[in-house]
C-alpha positions in Angstrom: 124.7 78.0 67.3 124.9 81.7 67.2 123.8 84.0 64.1 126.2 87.0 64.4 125.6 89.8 61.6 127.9 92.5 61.1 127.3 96.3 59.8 130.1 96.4 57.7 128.7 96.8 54.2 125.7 99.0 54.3 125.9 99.5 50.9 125.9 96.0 49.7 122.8 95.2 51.6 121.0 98.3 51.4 121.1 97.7 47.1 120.5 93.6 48.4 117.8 94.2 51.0 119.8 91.2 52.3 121.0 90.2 55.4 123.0 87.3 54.3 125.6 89.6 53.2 126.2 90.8 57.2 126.7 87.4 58.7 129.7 86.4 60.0 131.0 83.3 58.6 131.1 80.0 60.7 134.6 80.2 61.4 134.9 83.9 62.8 131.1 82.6 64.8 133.6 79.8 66.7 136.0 82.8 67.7 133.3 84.8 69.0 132.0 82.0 71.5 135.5 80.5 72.5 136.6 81.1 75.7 138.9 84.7 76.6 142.3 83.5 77.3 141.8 86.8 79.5 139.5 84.5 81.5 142.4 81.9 82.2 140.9 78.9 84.7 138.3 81.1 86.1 134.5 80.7 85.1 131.2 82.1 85.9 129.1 79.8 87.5 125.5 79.5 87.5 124.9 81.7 89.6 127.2 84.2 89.7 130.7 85.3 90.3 133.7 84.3 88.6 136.1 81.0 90.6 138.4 78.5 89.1 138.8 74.6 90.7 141.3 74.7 93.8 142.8 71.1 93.6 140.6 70.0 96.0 137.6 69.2 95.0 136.1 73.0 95.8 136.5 76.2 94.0 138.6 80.1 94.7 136.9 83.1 94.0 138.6 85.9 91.8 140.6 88.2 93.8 142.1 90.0 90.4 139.9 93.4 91.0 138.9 95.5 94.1 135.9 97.3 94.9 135.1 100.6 95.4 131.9 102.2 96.4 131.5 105.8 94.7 128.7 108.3 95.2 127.8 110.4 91.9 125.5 113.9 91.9 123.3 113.7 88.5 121.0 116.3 88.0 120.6 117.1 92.0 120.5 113.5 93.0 123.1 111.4 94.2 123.6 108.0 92.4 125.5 105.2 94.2 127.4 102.8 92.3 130.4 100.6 92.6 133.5 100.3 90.8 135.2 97.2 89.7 138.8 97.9 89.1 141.6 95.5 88.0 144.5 95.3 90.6 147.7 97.2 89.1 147.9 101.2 88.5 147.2 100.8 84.6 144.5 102.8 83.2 141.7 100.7 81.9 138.6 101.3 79.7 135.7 101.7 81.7 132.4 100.1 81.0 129.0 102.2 82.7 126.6 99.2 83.7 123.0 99.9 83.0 119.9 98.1 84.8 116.9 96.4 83.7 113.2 97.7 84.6 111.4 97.6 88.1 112.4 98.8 91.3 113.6 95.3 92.7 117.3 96.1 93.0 118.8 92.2 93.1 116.9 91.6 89.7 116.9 94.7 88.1 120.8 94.6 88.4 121.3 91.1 87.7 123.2 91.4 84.3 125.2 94.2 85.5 126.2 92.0 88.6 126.9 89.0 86.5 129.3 91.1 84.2 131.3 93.6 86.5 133.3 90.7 88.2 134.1 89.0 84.3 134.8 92.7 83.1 136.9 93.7 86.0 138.8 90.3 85.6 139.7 90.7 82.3 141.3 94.4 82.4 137.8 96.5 81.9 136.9 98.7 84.8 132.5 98.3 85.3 130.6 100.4 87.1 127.4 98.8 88.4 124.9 101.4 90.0 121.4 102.0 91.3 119.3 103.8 89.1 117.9 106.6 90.2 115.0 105.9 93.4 115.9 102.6 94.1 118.3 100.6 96.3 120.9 103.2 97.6 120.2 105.8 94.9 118.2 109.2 95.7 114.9 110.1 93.4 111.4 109.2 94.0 111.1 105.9 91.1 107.9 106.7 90.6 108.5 110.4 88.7 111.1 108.8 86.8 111.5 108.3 83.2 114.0 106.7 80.9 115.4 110.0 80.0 116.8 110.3 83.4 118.5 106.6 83.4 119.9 107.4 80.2 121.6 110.8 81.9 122.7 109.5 85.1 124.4 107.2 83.1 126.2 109.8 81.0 126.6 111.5 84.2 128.3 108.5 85.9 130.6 108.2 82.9 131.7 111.7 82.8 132.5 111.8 86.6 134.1 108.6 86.7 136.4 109.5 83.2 138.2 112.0 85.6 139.1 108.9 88.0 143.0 108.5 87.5 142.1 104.6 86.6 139.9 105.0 83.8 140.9 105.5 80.0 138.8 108.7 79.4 139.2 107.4 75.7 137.6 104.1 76.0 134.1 104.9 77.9 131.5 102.2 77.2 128.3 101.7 78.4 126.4 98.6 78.6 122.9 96.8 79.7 120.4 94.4 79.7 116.6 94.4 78.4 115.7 97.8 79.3 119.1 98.6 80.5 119.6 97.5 77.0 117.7 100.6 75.6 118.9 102.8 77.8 122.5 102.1 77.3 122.7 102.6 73.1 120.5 106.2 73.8 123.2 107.1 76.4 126.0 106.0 74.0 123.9 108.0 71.7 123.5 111.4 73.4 127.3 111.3 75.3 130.5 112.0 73.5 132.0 110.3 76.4 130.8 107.1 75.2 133.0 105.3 72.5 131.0 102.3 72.5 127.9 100.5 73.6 126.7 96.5 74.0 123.0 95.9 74.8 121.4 92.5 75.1 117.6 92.5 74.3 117.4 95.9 74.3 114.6 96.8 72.1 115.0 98.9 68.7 111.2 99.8 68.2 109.0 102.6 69.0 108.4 102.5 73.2 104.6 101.9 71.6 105.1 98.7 69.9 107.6 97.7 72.1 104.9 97.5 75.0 102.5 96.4 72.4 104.5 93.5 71.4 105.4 92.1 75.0 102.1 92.4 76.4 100.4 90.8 73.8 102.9 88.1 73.9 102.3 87.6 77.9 98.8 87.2 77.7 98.9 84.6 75.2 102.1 82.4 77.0 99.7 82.4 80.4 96.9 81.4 78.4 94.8 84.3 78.7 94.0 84.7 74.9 94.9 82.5 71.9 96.1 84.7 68.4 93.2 85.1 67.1 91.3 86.8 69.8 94.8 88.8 70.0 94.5 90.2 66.8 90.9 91.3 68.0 92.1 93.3 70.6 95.2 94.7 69.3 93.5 98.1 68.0 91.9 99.3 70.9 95.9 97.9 72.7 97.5 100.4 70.7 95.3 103.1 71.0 95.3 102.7 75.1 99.2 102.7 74.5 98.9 105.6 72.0 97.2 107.9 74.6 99.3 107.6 77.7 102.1 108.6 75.6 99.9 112.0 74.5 99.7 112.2 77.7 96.7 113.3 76.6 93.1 113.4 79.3 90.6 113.6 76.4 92.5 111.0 74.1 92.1 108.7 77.3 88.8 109.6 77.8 87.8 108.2 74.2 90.2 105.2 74.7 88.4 104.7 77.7 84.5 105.0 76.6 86.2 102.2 73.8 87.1 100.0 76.5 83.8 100.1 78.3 82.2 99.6 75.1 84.4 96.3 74.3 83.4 95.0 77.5 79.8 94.1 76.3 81.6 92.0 73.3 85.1 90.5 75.3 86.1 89.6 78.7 87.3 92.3 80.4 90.9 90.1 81.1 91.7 90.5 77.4 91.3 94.2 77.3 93.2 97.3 78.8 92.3 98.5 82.0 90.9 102.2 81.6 93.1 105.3 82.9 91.1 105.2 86.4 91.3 101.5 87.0 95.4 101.7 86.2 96.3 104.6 88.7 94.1 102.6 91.0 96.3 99.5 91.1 98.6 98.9 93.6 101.4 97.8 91.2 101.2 99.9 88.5 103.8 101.9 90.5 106.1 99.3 89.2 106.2 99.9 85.4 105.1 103.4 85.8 108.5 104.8 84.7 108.0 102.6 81.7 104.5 104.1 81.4 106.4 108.0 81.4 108.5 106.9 78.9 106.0 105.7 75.7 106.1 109.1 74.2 109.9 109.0 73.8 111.2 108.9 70.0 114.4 107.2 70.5 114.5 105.3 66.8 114.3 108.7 65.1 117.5 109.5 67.5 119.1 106.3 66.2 119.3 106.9 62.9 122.0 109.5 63.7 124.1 106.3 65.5 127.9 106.1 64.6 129.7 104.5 68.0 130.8 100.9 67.8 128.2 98.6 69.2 127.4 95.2 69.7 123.5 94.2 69.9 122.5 90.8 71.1 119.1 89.5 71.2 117.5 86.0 71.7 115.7 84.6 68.8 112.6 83.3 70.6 112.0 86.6 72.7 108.9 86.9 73.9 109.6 90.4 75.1 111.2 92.1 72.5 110.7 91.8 68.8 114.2 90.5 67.7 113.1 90.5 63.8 112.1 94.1 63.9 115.0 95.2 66.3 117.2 93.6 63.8 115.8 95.2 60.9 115.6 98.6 62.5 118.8 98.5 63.6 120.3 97.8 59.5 117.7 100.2 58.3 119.4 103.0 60.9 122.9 101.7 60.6 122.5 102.2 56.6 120.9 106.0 57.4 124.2 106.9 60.0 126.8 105.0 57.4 127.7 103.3 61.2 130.5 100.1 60.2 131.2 99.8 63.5 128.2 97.6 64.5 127.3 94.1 65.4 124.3 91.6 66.0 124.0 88.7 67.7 120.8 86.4 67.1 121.2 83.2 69.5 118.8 80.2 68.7 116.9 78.8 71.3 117.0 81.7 73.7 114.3 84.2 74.9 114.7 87.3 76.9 117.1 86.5 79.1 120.4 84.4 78.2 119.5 80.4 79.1 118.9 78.4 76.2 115.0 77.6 76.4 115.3 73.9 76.2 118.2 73.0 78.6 118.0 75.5 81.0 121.4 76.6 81.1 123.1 79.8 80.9 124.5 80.6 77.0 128.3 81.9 77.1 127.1 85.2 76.1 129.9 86.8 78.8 132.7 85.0 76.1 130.9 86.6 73.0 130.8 90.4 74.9 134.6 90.1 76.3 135.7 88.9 73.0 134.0 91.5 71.2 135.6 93.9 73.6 138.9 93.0 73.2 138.1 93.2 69.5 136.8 96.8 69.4 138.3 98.0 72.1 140.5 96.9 74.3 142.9 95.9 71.3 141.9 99.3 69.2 
């Protein structure tokens, strides 16, 4: 079952302090999750791309949509993407694709490779890209932030709404866990955006955020149990807290904390001090996450007003869904934004498989159907 609430009576619940009054009833909820017609016999499989049955016993891959490889200057650097257009000479709303965090290109795009091919098939154009230092994209990953993710996407968008194809009108952007974050502060910052769907994207500070997740990880791989979690959380936050000050003596005093913890705790359930981290071979990884803490994006989002749809897993271990959710009313009452949508699905974590069978959610039906909703039907 899937919990859908909808920002469409601020009022009501702001007086309430309910969320009951935002859920979709059970019968709209059925609508959401059936099937596109747009979709016709074809399916995504497991894996991967869209095919339908071929009589035979085997399956036929989509051939609806062509691809075309497009290289796109953003601030000095040139990001290459790909763009998934339906076959015809319609124009077509065009939705920016946004990737998750790391530099490991196959699973940092994975959402936005899973979706282009459904998008494409059912009359959206979808630009899937590299972000900016990895795969064929120029940049050093390493110096970058989420500030620059969030303009080469609006950067992508407005070269691409010149494309005769593309419906300069109905621009979306759209991503996954980070790329989730990224995609609602591009919608946020670019007129050319109309409208945004992110799936666990987080709507906290980039502080607790971090906070939240890495807590979370060391207690799933057994490193600490709640309570000694709770212990640590203070001096967690204030390690947090001072590479977003960017700050040397504010890391120096986190720091001499640490060290000072380490007569009391294991050092595995403490922060590693500002030395030890730009020591470590993979902290290169997450650094961009690291550049990013200081950023105020909820502050930003209370200023929100393009249609969105927001879909998060309610046993994410990643990102806090019942803070996300409640930031995202509390901003949507501040902007007087009616155009939004959330999406709570039982049984499912970060990413989309339902945590006791394994499988993939239809969570492709929910976004298309939103889509066609919002915007293809608008």
């Amino acid at each position: 079952m899937l919990m859908l609430c909808g920002c469409t009576n601020a009022q009501e619940s702001q007086n309430t302090g309910s969320l009951k009054s935002w859920v979709y009833s059970q019968n709209e909820l059925e609508k959401m999750m059936t099937k596109p017609a747009s979709m016709g016999e074809y399916q995504p499989s497991q894996a991967g791309p869209l095919r339908k049955p071929d009589g035979k016993g085997g399956f036929t891959n989509d051939s609806t949509f062509t691809v075309e490889k497009i290289r796109i200057r953003s601030e000095g650097f040139l990001i290459s993407g790909w763009l998934y257009l339906p076959l015809g000479d319609r124009k077509c709303p065009l939705v920016v694709l946004t990737n998750g965090g790391g530099n490991i290109v196959r699973s940092i795009r994975s959402f936005s490779d899973f979706m282009a091919p459904v998008l494409a098939h059912c009359g959206y154009a979808a630009f899937v890209h590299d972000k900016r230092g990895t795969g064929e994209s120029e940049g050093e990953y390493v110096k970058t932030t989420y500030d620059d993710y969030i303009t080469d996407a609006g950067n992508c968008a407005l070269s691409l709404s010149k494309h005769n194809r593309i419906d300069s009108e109905k621009i979306g952007v759209m991503g996954a866990s980070e790329g989730g974050r990224i995609a609602v502060i591009a919608a946020s910052r670019f007129p050319v955006f109309s409208f945004v769907v992110s799936q666990a994207g987080t709507m906290v500070s980039a502080i607790d955020d971090r906070l939240y997740a890495q807590l979370n990880g060391m207690i799933d791989n057994g490193t600490i149990n709640d309570c000694i979690a709770e212990l640590v959380k203070p001096v967690w936050k204030r390690s947090f807290e001072a590479w977003a000050s960017h700050d040397s003596g504010m890391h120096a005093q986190v720091d001499k904390e640490i060290r000072q913890m380490r007569k009391i705790y294991s050092r595995s359930y403490l922060p590693f001090t500002r030395s030890e981290m730009d020591s470590l071979p993979g902290f290169t990884v997450i650094l961009p996450t690291w550049n990013s803490l200081g950023a105020d994006y909820m502050t930003e989002m209370e200023h929100f007003d393009k249609k969105w749809l927001a879909i998060f897993g309610a046993e994410d271990r990643v990102v806090p869904t019942d803070e996300s959710v409640r930031n995202i009313n509390r901003c949507m009452i501040l902007s007087g934004n009616r155009n939004c949508n959330i999406a709570v699905i039982p049984k499912v974590g970060h990413v989309p498989v339902d945590i006791e069978t394994k499988r993939r959610i239809d969570f492709d039906y929910l976004i298309i159907n939103w889509l066609n909703k919002n915007v293809l039907l608008e």
